[in-house]
N, C-alpha and C positions, 0 to 999 in steps of 0.2 A: 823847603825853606820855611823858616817862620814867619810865614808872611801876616802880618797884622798883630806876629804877637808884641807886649812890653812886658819889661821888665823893670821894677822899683826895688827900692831899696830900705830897709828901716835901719837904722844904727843909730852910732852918737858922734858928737863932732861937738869937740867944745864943750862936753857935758848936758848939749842941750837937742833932744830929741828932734832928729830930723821923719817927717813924717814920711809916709810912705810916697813916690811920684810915679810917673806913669810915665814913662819912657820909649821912644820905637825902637826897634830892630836897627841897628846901625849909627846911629844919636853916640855919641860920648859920654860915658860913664865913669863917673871919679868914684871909686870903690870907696865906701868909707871903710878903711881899714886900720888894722894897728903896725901897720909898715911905712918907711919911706921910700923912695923909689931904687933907694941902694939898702934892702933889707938885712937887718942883722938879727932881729929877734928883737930887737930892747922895744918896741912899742908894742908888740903885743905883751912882753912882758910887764909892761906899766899895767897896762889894761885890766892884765889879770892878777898884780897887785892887789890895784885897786878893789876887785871883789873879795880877791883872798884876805884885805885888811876887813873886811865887813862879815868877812867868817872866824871872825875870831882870832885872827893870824896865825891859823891853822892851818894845812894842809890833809893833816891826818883826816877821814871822816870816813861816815857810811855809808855805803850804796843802801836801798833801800827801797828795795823793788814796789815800790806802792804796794805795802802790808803785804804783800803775795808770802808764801808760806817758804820762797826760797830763800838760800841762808844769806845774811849779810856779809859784805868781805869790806874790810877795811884795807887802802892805801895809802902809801905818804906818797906823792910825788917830789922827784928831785929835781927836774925842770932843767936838764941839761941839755948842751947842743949839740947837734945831728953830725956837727964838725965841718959844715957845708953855711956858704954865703948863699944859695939857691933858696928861691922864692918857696915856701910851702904852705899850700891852705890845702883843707880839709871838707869834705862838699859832700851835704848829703839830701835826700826830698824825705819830708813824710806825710802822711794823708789826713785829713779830717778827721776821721776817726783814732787817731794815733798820737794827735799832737799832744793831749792832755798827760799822757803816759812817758814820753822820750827822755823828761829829766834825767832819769840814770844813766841812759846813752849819753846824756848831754855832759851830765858829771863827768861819767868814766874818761872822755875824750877833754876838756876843759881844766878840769882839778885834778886829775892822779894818774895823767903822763909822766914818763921820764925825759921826753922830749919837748920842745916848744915849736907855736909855729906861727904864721903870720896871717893867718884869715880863718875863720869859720862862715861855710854859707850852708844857709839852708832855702829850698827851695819849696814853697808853699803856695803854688798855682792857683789862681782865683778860680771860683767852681763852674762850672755849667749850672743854671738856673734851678735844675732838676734835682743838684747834689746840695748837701749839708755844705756852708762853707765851713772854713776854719776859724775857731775859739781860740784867737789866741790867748794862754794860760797867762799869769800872773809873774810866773817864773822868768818864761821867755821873754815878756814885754823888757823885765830887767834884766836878759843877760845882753840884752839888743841895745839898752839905755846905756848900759856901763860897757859899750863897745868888744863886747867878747862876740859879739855873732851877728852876721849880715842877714838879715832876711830877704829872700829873692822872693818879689811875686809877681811871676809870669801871667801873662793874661788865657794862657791855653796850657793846658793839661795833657802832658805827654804820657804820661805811667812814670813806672821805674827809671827813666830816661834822664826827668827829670835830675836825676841827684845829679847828674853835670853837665847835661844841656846847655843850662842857662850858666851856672859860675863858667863852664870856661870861656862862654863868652863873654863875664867879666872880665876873666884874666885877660884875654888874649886886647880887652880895649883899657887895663893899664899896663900891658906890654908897651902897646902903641902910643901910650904916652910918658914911659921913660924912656930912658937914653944908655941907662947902666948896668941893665942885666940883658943875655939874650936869650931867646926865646927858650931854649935848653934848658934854661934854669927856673923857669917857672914850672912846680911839679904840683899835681894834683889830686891827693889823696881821697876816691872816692869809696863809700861805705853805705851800708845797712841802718835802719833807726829803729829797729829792733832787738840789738846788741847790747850787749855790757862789753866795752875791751880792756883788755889787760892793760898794767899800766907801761910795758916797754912797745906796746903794738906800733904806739908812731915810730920811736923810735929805730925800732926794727924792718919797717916797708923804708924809713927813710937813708939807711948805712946801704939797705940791699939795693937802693937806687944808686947810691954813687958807685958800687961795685959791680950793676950793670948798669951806665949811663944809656945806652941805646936801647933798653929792654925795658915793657912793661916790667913790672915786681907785683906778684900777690902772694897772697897764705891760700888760697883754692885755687885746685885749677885740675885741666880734662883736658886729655887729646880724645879727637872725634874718631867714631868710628862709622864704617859704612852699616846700614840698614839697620843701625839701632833706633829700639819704639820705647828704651825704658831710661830712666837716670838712679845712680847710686851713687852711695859715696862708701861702704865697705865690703868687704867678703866676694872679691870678683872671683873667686874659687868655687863661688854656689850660684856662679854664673844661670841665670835664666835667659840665656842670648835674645837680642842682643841689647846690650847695655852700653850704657855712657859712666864710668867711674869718676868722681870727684875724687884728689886726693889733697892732703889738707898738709900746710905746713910745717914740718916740726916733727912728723907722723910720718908719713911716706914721700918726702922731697927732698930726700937726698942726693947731692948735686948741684942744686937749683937746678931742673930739668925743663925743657920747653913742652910750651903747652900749646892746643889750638884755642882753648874756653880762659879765664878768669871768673870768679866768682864775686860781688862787691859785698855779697853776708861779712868775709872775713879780709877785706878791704883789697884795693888797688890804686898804684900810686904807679900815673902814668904822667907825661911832661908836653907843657904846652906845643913845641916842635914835631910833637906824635903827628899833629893834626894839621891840617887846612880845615879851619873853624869851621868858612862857609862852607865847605864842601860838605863839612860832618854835620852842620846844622841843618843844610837843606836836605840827606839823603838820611840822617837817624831821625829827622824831623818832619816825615813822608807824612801825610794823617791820611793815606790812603793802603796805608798796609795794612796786611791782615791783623785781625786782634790779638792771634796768638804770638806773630812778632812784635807787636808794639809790647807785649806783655815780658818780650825776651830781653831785655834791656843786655843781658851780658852777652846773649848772640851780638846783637846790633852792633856796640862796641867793640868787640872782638872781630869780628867780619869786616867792620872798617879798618882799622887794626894790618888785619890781616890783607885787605887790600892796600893798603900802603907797604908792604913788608917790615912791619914794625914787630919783632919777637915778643912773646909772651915767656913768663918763667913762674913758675911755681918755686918761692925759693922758701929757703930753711927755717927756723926758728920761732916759729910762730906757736901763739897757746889760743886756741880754739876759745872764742869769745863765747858770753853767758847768754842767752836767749831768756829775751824778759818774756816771763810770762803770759802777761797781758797780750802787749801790743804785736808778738811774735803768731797771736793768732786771730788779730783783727786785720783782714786783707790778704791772711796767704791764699799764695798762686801755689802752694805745692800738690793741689788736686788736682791741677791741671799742667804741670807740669813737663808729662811726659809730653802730653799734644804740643802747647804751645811750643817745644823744645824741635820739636819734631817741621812743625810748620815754619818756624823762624829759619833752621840750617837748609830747607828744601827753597825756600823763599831768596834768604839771601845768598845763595852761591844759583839760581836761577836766573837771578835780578843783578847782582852784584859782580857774577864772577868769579868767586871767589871757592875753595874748598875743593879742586876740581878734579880731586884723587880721589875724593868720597865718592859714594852714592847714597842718596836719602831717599828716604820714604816720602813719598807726596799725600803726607796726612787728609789734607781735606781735597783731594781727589781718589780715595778710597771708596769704596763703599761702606755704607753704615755700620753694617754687618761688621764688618772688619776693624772700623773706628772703635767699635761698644768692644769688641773683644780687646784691643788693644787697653782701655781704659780700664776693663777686667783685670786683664796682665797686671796691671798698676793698683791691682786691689781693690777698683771701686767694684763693690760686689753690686753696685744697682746695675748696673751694664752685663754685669754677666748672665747670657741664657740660660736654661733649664739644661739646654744639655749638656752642659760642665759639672753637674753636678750631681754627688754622688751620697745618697744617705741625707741629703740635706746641705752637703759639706762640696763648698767650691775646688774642685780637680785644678790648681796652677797650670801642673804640669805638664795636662791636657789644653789647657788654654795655649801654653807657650807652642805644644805641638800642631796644634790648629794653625797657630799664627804663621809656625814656618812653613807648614804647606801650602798655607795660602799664597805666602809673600815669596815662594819660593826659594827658602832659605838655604845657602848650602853649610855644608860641612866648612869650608873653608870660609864662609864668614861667621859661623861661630866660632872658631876661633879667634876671632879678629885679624883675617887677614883683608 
């Protein structure tokens, strides 16, 4: 449970800056947003009007990765409707180090949809004494004034968690204070702050929700396999067993096919009714789990998920978003990756229940020995011993071979049975 956290708010109401407050866990929270309690689009559409008349009454513009050396792409948005009266906002966290950088994300999602929606939150947790807090930029202070984005700031710091932690516990306290939508229909697209998206991507997680109303929708997504120590996302043919494959929408999701994982890099749009709030706040919101689960945000969510018997799908049409330069490599977890992945699946179907077809590897009840090779496997060559190698030159293949005798690997689990 959250217990001691708050959560405040920055936006605009009336044109006139409301500052940030300090609210408990449970207290009544009037979202400032651009919807009324029977949403149709037309108030965030004012909203975003209103800036778009101060851009020139343009739409057209350019991304503009802060000078970075990648190429510019220009969009018109057409700002049409999902064809759906269901509630939709957009909910993402980003770090101290990160917030100066996100405009483009913030553009790509704001100015050159084809869809429209009813909330932007972002979640920017106040820090532990020891961390940098957050600058907030010039930019964001006005997209917050002129009512395009809700600022959440929680008083504790969950990780990646954050990106809907705390909005759906907005949403879920102005559920409970209308009367005209139910719970079904408030949906909640969460995402990456290291992204550039395409301009139909709301659009697209948001058709693929009405076409599975009882199903998560993402553009990533992984069925789990037993005693896998690596994750990929291409070429399972050059399989290094055993592996976890991400497959991406558009690319290999034909069908829209069920998944055990979701990924929120290339976004996920799931619906208030998924959850029993409390339940998800007080068990994704444990501060006594291990680090590499708190690090796993998409186990976490998906595990709960999955404890509810809520499907997941990998569905179609998706175009693989732009990773900004910069802020795509202040705070990656992808060196760590395999561990953390490793520890979250053994942790929550342990803890949870959950997953109980698999079998996982108990990462941090390994031996050392075993943990450093494993992190080998995954190419960090400082973990790798002298005895992998050969001329100078790290032996994979030798690595992988160690592993499976060690971990007792069969024939029949490389194949992924």
């Amino acid at each position: 449970m959250l217990n001691g956290s708050d959560i405040a708010t920055v936006s605009v109401k009336n044109e006139t800056k409301v500052e940030a407050r300090s609210v408990p866990i449970g207290t009544d929270i009037k979202p400032t947003n651009h919807s009324r309690s029977n949403p149709t689009k037309r108030d965030h559409s004012r909203a975003y009007n209103i800036l778009k008349k101060k851009h020139n009454d343009t739409l057209t513009s350019s991304i503009n990765l802060d000078n970075t050396n990648q190429a510019k792409e220009s969009y018109t948005a057409v700002s049409t409707p999902t064809g759906s009266d269901d509630r939709l906002v957009i909910s993402m966290k980003t770090m101290p180090g990160r917030i100066a950088h996100i405009q483009p994300t913030l553009d790509s999602l704001l100015f050159h949809q084809t869809s429209v929606f009813d909330q932007f939150y972002l979640a920017l947790p106040r820090q532990p004494l020891h961390n940098p807090d957050y600058v907030i930029p010039e930019f964001l202070k006005k997209y917050a004034e002129e009512g395009l984005i809700t600022l959440l700031r929680p008083d504790y710091d969950y990780g990646a968690l954050d990106k809907i932690l705390h909005s759906i516990q907005t949403e879920e306290q102005h559920f409970q204070q209308q009367s005209t939508l139910q719970a079904h229909q408030y949906r909640i697209l969460y995402l990456d702050d290291d992204m550039i998206y395409a301009p139909m991507f709301v659009e697209i997680l948001a058709n693929k929700s009405q076409s599975y109303p009882d199903s998560v929708v993402a553009l990533s997504g992984a069925k789990l396999r037993s005693r896998f120590r690596q994750i990929g996302h291409s070429s399972p043919e050059k399989d290094r067993h055993p592996f976890i494959y991400y497959k991406l929408g558009g690319v290999d999701s034909f069908g829209d096919p069920l998944v055990d994982l979701t990924q929120g890099f290339m976004g996920v749009l799931v619906r208030l009714s998924f959850f029993d709030v409390p339940e998800f706040v007080r068990m994704a919101g444990n501060k006594s789990v291990p680090d590499g689960v708190r690090r796993s945000d998409d186990y976490v969510i998906c595990g709960y998920l999955e404890k509810r018997n809520i499907p997941r799908r990998l569905v179609d049409g998706g175009l693989v978003p732009q990773s900004h330069q910069v802020s795509s490599k202040i705070g990656n977890l992808g060196k760590t990756m395999n561990r953390n992945a490793m520890t979250a699946a053994y942790y929550l179907q342990t803890n949870w229940g959950i997953w109980q077809s698999y079998q996982f590897e108990p990462y941090l009840d390994l031996p050392k020995d075993t943990r450093d090779l494993m992190d080998c496997e995954a190419r960090h060559a400082q973990y790798c011993p002298p005895k992998v190698k050969k001329n100078g030159r790290i032996q994979y293949s030798l690595v992988t071979e160690m592993l499976d005798d060690l971990l007792n690997v069969t024939a029949d689990t490389k194949s992924g049975k």
